[in-house]
C-alpha positions as protocol buffer text, in pm:
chain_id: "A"
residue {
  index: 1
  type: UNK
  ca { x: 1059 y: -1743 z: -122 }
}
residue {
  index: 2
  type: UNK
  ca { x: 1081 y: -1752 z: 267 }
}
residue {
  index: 3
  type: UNK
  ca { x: 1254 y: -1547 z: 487 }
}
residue {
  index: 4
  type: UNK
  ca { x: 1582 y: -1400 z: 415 }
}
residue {
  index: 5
  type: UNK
  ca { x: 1739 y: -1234 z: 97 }
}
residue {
  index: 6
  type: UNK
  ca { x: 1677 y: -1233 z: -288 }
}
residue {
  index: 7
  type: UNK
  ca { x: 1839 y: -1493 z: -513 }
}
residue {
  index: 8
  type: UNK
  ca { x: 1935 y: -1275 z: -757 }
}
residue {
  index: 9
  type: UNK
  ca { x: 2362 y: -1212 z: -834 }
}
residue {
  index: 10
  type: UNK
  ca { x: 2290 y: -927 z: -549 }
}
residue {
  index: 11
  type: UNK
  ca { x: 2175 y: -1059 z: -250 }
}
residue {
  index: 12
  type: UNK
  ca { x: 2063 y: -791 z: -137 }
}
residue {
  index: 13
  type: UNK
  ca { x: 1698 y: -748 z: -121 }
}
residue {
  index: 14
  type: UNK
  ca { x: 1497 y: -923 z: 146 }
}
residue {
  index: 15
  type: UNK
  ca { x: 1270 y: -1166 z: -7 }
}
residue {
  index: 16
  type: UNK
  ca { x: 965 y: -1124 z: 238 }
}
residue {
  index: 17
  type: UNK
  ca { x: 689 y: -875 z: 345 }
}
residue {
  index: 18
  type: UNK
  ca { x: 879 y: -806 z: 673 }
}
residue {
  index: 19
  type: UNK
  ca { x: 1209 y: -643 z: 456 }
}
residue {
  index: 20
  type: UNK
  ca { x: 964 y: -376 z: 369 }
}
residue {
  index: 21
  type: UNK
  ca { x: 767 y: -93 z: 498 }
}
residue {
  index: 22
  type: UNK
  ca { x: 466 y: 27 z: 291 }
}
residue {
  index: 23
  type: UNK
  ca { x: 465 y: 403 z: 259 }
}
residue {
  index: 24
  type: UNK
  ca { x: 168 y: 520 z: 25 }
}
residue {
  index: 25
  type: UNK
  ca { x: 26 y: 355 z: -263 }
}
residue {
  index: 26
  type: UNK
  ca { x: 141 y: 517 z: -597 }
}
residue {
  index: 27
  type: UNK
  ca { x: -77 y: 290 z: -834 }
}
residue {
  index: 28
  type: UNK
  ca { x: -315 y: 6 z: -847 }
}
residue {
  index: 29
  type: UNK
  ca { x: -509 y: -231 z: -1118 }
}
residue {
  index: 30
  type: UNK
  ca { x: -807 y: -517 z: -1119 }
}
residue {
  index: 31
  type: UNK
  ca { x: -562 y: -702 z: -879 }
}
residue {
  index: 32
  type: UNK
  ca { x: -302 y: -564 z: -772 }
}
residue {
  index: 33
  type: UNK
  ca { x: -150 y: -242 z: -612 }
}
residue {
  index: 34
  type: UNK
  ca { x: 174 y: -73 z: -650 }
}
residue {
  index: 35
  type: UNK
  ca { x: 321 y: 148 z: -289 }
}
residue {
  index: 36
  type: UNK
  ca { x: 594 y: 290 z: -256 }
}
residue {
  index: 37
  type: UNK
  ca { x: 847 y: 111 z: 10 }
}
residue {
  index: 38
  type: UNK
  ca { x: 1124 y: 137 z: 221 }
}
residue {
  index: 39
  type: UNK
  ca { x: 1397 y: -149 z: 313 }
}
residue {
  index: 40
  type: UNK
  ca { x: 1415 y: -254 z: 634 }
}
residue {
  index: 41
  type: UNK
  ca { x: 1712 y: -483 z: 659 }
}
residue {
  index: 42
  type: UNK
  ca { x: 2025 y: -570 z: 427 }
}
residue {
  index: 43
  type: UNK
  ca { x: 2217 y: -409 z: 271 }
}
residue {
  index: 44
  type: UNK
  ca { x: 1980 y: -217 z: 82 }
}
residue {
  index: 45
  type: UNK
  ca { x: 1871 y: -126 z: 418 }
}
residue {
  index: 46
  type: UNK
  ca { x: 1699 y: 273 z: 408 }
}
residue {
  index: 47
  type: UNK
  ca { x: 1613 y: 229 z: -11 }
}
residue {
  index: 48
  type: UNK
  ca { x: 1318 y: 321 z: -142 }
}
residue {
  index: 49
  type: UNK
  ca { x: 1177 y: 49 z: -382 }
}
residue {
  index: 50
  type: UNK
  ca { x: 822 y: -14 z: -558 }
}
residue {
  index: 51
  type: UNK
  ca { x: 635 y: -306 z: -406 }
}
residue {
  index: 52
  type: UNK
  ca { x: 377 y: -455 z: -585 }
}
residue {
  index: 53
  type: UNK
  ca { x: 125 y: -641 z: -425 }
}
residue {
  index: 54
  type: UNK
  ca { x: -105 y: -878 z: -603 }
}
residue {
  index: 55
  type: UNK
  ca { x: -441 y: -995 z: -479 }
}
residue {
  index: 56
  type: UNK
  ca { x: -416 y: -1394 z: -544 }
}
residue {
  index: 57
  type: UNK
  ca { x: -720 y: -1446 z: -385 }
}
residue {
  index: 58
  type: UNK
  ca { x: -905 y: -1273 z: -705 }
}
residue {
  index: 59
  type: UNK
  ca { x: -730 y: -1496 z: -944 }
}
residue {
  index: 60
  type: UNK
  ca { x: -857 y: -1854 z: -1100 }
}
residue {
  index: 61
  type: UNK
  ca { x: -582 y: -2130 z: -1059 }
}
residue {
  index: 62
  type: UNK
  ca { x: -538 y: -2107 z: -1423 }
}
residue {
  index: 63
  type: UNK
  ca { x: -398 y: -1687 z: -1338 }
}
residue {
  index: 64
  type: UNK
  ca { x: -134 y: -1852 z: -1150 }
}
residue {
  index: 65
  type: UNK
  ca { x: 65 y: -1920 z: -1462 }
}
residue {
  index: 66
  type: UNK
  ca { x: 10 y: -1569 z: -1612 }
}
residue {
  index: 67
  type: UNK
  ca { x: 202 y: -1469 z: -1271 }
}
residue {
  index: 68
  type: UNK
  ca { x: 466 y: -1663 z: -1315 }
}
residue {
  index: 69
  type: UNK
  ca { x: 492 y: -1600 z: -1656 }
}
residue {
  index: 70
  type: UNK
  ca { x: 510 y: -1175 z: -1574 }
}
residue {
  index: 71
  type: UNK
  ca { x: 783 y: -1246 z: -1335 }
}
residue {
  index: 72
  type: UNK
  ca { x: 963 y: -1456 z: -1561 }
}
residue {
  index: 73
  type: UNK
  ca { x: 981 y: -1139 z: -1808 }
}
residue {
  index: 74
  type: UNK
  ca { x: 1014 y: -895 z: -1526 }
}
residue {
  index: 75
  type: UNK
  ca { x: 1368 y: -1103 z: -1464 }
}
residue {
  index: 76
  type: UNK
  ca { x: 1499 y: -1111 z: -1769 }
}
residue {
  index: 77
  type: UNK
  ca { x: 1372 y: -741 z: -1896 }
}
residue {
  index: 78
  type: UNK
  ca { x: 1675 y: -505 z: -1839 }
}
residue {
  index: 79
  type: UNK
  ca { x: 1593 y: -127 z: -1994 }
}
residue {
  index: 80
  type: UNK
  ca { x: 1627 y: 194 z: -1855 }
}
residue {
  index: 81
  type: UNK
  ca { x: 1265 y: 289 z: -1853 }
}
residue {
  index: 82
  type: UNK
  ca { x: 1140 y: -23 z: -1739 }
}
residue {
  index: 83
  type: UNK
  ca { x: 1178 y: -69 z: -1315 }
}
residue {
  index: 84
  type: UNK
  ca { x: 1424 y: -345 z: -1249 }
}
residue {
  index: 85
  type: UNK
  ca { x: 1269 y: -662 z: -1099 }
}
residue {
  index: 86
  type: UNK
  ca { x: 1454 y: -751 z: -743 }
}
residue {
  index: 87
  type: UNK
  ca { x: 1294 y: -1022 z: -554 }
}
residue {
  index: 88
  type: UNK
  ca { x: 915 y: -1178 z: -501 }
}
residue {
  index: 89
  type: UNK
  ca { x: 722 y: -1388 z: -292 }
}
């Protein structure tokens, strides 16, 4: 996504790295790394959110579609213990 907000039914998470503010890294993997976050801007503006951050330099061009594929179920999954997917890029 570039630049402004989320296309979710909400709207209201900015869909870039400049919505957020990295505030301490609460978990990592092989690739990526999970920090803790603050919005910047919208209306969401002052939330605290989870950012995950995935290395896609360390990935093979066939890891590309195992990305898209996680985000696909991160979209769709709605439970109470599992943290509710809001916007990537």
């Amino acid at each position: 996504m570039e630049g402004g907000y989320s296309a979710d039914t909400s709207t209201k998470w900015p869909s870039n790295a400049d919505g957020y503010t990295l505030l301490s890294r609460i978990g990592h993997g092989a690739f990526a790394t999970v920090y803790k976050a603050k919005v910047n801007s919208g209306p969401a503006a002052s939330s605290e959110v989870a950012v995950k951050v995935i290395e896609l330099e360390e990935f093979a061009d066939s890891s590309l579609e195992e990305i898209r594929r996680e985000l696909q179920m991160m979209k769709m999954c709605r439970h109470e213990n599992v943290i509710a997917y809001h916007a990537s890029w």
